[in-house]
C-alpha positions as CSV (number, residue, x, y, z in Angstrom):
1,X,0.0,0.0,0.0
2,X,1.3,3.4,-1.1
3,X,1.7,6.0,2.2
4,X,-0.9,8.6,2.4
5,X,2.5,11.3,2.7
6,X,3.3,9.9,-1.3
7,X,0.4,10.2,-2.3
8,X,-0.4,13.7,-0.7
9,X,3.1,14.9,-2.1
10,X,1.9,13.8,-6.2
11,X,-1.5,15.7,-5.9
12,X,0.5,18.9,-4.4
13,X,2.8,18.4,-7.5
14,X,-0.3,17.5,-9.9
15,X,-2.0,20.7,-8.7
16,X,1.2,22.9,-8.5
17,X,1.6,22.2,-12.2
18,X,-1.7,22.6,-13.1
19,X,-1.7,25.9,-11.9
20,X,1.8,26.9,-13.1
21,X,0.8,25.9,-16.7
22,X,-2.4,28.4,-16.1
23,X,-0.7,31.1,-15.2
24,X,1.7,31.2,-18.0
25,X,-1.1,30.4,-20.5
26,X,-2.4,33.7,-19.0
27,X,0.8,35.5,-18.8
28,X,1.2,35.2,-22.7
29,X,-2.1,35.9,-23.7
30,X,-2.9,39.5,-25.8
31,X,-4.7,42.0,-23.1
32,X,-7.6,41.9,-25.7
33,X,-8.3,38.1,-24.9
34,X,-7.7,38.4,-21.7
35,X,-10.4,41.0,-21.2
36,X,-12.8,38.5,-23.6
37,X,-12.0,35.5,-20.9
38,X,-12.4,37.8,-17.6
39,X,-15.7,38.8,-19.1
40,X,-16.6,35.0,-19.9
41,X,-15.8,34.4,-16.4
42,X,-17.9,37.0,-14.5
43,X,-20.5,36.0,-16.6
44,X,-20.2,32.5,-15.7
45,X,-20.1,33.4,-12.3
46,X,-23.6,35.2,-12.4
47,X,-25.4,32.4,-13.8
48,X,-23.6,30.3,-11.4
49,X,-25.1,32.9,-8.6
50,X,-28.4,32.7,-10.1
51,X,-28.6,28.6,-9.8
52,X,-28.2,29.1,-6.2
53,X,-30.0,32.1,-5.3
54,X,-33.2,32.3,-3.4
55,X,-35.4,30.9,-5.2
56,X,-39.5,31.0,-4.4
57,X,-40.0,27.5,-3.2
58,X,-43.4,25.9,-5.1
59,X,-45.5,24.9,-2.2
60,X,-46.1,21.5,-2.0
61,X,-48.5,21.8,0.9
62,X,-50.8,24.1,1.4
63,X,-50.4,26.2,4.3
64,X,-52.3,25.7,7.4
65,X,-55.1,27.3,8.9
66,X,-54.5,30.3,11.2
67,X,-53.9,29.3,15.3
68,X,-57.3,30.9,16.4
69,X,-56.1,30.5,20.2
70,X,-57.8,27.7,21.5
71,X,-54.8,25.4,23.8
72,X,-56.4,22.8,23.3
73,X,-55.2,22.6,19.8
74,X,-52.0,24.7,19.8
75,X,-49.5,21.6,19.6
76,X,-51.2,19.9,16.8
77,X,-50.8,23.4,14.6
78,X,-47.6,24.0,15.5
79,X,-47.1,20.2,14.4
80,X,-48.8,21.3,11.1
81,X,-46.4,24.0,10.7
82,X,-43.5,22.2,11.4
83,X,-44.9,19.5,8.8
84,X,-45.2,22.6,6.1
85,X,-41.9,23.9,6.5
86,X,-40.3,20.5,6.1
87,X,-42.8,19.8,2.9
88,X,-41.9,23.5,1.2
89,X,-38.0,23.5,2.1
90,X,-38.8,26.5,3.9
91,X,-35.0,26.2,6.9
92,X,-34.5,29.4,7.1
93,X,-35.5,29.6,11.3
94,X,-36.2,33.2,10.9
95,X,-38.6,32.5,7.9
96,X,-40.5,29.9,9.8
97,X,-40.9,32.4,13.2
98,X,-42.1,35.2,10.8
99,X,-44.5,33.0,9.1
100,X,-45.9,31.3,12.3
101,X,-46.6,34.3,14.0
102,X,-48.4,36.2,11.0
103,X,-50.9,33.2,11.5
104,X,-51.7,33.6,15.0
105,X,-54.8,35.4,15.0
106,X,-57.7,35.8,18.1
107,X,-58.2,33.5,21.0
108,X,-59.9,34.3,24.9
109,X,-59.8,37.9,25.0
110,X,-58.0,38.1,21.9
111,X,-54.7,36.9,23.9
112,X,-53.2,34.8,21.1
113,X,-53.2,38.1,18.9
114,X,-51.6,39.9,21.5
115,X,-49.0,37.6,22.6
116,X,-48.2,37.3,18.6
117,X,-48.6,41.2,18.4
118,X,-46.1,41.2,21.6
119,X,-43.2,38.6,19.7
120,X,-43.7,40.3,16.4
121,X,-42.8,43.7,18.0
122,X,-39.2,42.2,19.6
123,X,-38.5,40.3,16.5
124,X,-39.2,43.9,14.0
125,X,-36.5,45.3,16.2
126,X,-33.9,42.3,15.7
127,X,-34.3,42.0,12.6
128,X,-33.9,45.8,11.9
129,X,-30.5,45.6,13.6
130,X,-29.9,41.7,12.3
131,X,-30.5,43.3,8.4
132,X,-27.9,46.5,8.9
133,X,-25.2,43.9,9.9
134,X,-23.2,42.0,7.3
135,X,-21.9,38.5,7.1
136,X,-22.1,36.0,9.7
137,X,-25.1,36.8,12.4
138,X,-24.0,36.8,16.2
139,X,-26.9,37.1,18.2
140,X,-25.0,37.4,21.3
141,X,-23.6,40.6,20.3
142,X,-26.6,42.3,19.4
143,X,-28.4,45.0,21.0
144,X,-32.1,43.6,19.6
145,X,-32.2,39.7,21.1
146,X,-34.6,37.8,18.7
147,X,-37.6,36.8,21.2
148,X,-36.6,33.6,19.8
149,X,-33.7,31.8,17.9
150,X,-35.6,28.4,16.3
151,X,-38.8,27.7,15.5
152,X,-38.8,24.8,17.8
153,X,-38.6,27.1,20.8
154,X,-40.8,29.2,19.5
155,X,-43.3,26.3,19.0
156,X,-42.4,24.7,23.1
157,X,-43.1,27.8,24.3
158,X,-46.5,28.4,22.5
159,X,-47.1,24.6,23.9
């Protein structure tokens, strides 16, 4: 059997060389190509970006009805929910929480609406402050906590 540190050594050469040989290839190329190839490339690049951009999701389920505040019945929607996000590819946990708590609606002395009215207002100012940052989200750093950070928690505490 050939040694891992022999083998690692031949695809460092392989690659080595294979970049070498591109970079004189470029190197002796008229600017005039060049230019032609860079633009070749960007434009590659976009359609590239494109493929794996947002794209709407088609629903594959149909969305369930609205949580009209009765407990009695709160864990089975949130099961429906959680069934409907799996079923439309919808991850994104902030997606989900958005989406559940535009559908909570009414209940006793309209106390769903207000405790979704309540969430809604905490999460408007995250994600105010969460869409002025860039790259990676730290939550812990934030001014604006999210009043929650999955779905999942969002869905034990409704339960």
């Amino acid at each position: 059997m050939i040694p891992l540190t022999i083998i690692m050594a031949f695809l460092t050469t392989i690659i080595a060389l294979f970049f070498n040989s591109i970079s004189n290839a470029w190197t002796n190329l008229k600017a005039e190509t060049k230019e032609v190839y860079a633009t070749n490339i960007q434009n590659f690049i976009e359609e590239v970006k494109k493929d794996f951009a947002d794209k709407p999701t088609k629903r594959r389920m149909k969305e369930p009805d609205d949580f009209k505040g009765n407990p009695d019945k709160v864990r089975a929607w949130c099961q429906r929910m959680t069934l409907f996000f799996q079923s439309n590819n919808i991850s994104k946990e902030w997606k989900r929480i958005e989406m559940a708590l535009g559908k909570i609606k009414g209940g006793k002395d309209n106390q769903a609406q207000q405790w979704a009215d309540t969430q809604i207002r905490k999460f408007l100012s995250f994600q105010k402050e969460w869409k002025g940052t860039s790259g990676e989200l730290n939550i812990s750093t934030m001014t604006n906590k999210p009043p929650f950070n999955s779905w999942k928690k969002m869905a034990d505490k409704m339960a």
